[in-house]
C-alpha positions as CSV (number, residue, x, y, z in Angstrom):
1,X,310.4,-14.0,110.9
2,X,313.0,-14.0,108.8
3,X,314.2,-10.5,106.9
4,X,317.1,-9.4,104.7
5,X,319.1,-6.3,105.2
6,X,320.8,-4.7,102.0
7,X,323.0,-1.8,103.2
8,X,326.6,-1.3,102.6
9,X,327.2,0.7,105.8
10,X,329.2,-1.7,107.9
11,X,328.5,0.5,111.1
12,X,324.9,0.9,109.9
13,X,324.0,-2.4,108.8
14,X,325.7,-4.0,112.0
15,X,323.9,-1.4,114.7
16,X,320.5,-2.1,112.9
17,X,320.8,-6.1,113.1
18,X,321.3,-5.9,116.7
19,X,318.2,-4.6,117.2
20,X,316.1,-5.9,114.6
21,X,317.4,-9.2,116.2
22,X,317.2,-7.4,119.9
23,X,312.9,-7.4,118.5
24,X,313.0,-11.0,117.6
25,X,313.7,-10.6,113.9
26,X,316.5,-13.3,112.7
27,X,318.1,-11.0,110.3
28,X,320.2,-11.8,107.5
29,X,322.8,-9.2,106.0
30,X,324.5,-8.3,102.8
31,X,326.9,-5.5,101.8
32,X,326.1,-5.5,98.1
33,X,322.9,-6.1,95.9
34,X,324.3,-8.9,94.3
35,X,324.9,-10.8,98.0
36,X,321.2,-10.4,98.5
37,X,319.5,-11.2,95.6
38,X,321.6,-14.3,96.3
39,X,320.4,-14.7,100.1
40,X,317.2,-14.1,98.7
41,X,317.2,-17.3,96.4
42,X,318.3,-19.2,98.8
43,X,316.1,-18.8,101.6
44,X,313.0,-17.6,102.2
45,X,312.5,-14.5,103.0
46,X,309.4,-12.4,105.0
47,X,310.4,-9.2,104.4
48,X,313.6,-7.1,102.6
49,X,315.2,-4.1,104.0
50,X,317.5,-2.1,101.1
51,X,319.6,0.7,101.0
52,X,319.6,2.5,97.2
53,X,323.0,3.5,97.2
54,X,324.6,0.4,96.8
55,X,328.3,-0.7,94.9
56,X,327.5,-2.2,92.2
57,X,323.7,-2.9,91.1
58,X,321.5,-0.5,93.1
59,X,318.6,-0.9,95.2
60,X,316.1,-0.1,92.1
61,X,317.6,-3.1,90.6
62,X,317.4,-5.3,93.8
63,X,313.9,-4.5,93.9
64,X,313.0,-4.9,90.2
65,X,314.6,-8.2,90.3
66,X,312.9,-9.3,93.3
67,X,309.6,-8.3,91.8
68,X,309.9,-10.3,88.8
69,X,309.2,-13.4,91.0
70,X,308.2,-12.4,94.5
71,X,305.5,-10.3,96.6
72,X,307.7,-10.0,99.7
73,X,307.5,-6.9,101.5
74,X,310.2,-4.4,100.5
75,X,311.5,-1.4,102.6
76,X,313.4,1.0,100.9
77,X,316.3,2.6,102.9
78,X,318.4,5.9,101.7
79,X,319.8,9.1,102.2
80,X,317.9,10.7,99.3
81,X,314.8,12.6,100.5
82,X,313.8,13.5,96.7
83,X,310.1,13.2,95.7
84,X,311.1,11.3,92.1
85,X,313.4,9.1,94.3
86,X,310.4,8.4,96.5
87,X,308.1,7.7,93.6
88,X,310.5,5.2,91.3
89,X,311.2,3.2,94.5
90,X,307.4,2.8,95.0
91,X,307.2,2.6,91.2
92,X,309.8,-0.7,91.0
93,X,307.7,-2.2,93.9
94,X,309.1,-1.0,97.2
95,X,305.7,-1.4,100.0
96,X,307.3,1.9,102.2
97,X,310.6,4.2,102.0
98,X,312.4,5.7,104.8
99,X,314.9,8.3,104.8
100,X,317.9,8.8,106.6
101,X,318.8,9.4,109.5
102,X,316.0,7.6,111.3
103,X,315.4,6.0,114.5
104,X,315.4,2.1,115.5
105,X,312.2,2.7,116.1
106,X,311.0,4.1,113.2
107,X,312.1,0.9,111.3
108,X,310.3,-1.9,114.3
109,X,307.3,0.7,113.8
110,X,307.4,0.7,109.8
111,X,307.6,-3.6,109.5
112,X,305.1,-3.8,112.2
113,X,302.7,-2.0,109.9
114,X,303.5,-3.8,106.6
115,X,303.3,-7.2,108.1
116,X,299.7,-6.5,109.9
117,X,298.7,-5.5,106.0
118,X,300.2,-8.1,104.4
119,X,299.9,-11.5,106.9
120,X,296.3,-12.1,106.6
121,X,297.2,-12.1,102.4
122,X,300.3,-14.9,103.7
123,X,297.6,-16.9,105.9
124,X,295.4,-17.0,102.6
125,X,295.8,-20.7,101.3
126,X,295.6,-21.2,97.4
127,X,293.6,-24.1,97.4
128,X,291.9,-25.9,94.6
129,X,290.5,-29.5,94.6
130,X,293.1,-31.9,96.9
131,X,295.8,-29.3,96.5
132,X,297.4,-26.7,98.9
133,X,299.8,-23.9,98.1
134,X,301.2,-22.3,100.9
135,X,303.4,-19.0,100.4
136,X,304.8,-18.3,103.3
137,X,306.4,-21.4,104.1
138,X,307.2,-23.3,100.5
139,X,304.3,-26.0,101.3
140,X,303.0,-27.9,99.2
141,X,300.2,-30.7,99.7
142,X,297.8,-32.8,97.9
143,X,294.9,-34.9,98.8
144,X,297.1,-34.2,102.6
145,X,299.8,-36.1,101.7
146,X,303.1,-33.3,101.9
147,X,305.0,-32.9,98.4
148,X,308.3,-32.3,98.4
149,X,309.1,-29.3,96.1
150,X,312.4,-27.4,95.1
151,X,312.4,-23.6,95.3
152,X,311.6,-23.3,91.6
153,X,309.1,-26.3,91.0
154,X,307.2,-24.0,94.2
155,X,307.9,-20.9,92.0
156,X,306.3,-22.4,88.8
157,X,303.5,-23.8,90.9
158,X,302.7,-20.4,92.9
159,X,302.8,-18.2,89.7
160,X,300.4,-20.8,87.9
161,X,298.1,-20.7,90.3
162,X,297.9,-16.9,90.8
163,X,297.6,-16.5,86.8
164,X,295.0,-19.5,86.2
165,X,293.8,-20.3,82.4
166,X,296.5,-18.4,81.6
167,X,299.1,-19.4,78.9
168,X,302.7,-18.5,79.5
169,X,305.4,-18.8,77.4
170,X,309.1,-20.5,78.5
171,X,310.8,-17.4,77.8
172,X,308.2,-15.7,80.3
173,X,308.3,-18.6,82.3
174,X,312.2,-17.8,82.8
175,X,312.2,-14.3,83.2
176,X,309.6,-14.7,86.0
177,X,311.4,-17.4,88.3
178,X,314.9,-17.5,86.8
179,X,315.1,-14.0,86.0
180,X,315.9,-12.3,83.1
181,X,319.6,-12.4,83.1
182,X,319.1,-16.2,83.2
183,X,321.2,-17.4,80.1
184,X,320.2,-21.5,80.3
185,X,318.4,-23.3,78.0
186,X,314.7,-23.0,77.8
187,X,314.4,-26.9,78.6
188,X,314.9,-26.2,82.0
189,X,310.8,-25.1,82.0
190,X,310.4,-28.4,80.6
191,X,312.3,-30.7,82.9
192,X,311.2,-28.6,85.7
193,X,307.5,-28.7,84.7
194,X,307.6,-32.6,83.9
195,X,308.9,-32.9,87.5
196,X,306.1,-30.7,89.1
197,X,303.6,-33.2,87.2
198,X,305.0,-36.3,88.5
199,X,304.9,-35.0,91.9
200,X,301.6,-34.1,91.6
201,X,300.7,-37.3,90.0
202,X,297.2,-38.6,91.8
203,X,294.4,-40.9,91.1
204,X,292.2,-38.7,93.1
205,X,289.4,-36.5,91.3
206,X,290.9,-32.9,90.6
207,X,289.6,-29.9,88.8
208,X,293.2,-28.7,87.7
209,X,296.0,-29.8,85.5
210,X,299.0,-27.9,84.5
211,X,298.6,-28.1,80.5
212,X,300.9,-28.2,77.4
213,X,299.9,-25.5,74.6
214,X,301.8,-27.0,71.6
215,X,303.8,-23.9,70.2
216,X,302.9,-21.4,72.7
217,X,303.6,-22.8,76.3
218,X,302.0,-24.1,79.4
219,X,298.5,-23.2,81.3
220,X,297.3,-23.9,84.8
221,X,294.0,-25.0,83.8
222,X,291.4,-24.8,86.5
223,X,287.6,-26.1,85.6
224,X,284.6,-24.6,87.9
225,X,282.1,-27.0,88.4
């Protein structure tokens, strides 16, 4: 199980990797919100420890931007033990907050209870007709065959799939798995969606397609026989 400490106390962040990784945790760590968000795109993640006072963005932001494409459990660390503190954490999408100081313990204790609520959710396979979305580890299959995906092709996949009959928009479509301080070209949607198809291509029977609303967007379209 792979988790990402946020905390910009070297002395902290160092004493609390030892044993997170003393408890079997491989634990990845970043001094600044920006470092992490970056971590987090380029692996994947099980669950995100973060500090709110951070240089730079702060955690609120972390977590907001981790939100806008990604239900990964989120523990917020601080020093602030303020009730509206508390409540906009939860309110940008932190699962638990923990003040400081706190034990070791405390923490193990704290992502031992969010994984028992969230792991049966993970085990949970989206599956339609021949096809197989699985969250946890980026897999994608069809008619049992593996697909290779990129990180974003899986994004675009999971968040149809989760949303289905749904039309979304390319600008929506970037603010969800680019993010919204993504400044490329809409076409990336395209090219990206095109790809997705052709990997997906099959001559088997299916009840899904990912569909092409002329001057609105794209759907997942999913037929119930």
């Amino acid at each position: 199980m792979k988790l990402l400490l946020v905390e910009d106390n070297k002395q902290l962040r160092s004493m609390l990797s030892r044993f997170l990784e003393n408890e079997g945790y491989d634990v990845l760590e970043a001094e600044t919100g920006e470092i992490g968000l970056a971590f987090f795109d380029q692996e994947i993640i099980d669950l995100v420890l973060l500090d709110i006072m951070l240089p730079g963005i702060d955690g609120f932001e972390v977590c907001q931007t981790i939100r806008q494409s990604s239900m990964v459990p989120i523990i917020m660390i601080t020093a602030k033990s303020e009730d509206h503190d508390k409540i906009l954490g939860l309110d940008v999408g932190a699962d638990d907050y923990i003040v400081k100081p706190f034990s070791h313990k405390e923490i193990a204790a704290r992502i031992r209870a969010i994984m028992r609520r969230v792991e049966p959710h993970q085990k949970n396979k989206k599956e339609l007709i021949g096809l197989i979305v699985e969250a946890k580890t980026y897999e994608v299959s069809l008619f049992e065959q593996s697909v290779h995906v990129t990180k974003k092709e899986f994004e675009l996949l999971h968040h149809f799939i989760n949303h289905p009959n749904q039309v979304f928009t390319r600008d929506h479509l970037l603010d969800i798995v680019w993010g919204i301080d993504y400044f490329g070209d809409f076409r990336t949607v395209d090219s990206h969606i095109k790809r997705l198809r052709e990997k997906l291509k099959t001559n088997e029977k299916t009840n899904w397609q990912i569909k092409t609303i002329w001057g609105k967007g794209y759907l997942f379209e999913v037929i119930n026989e």
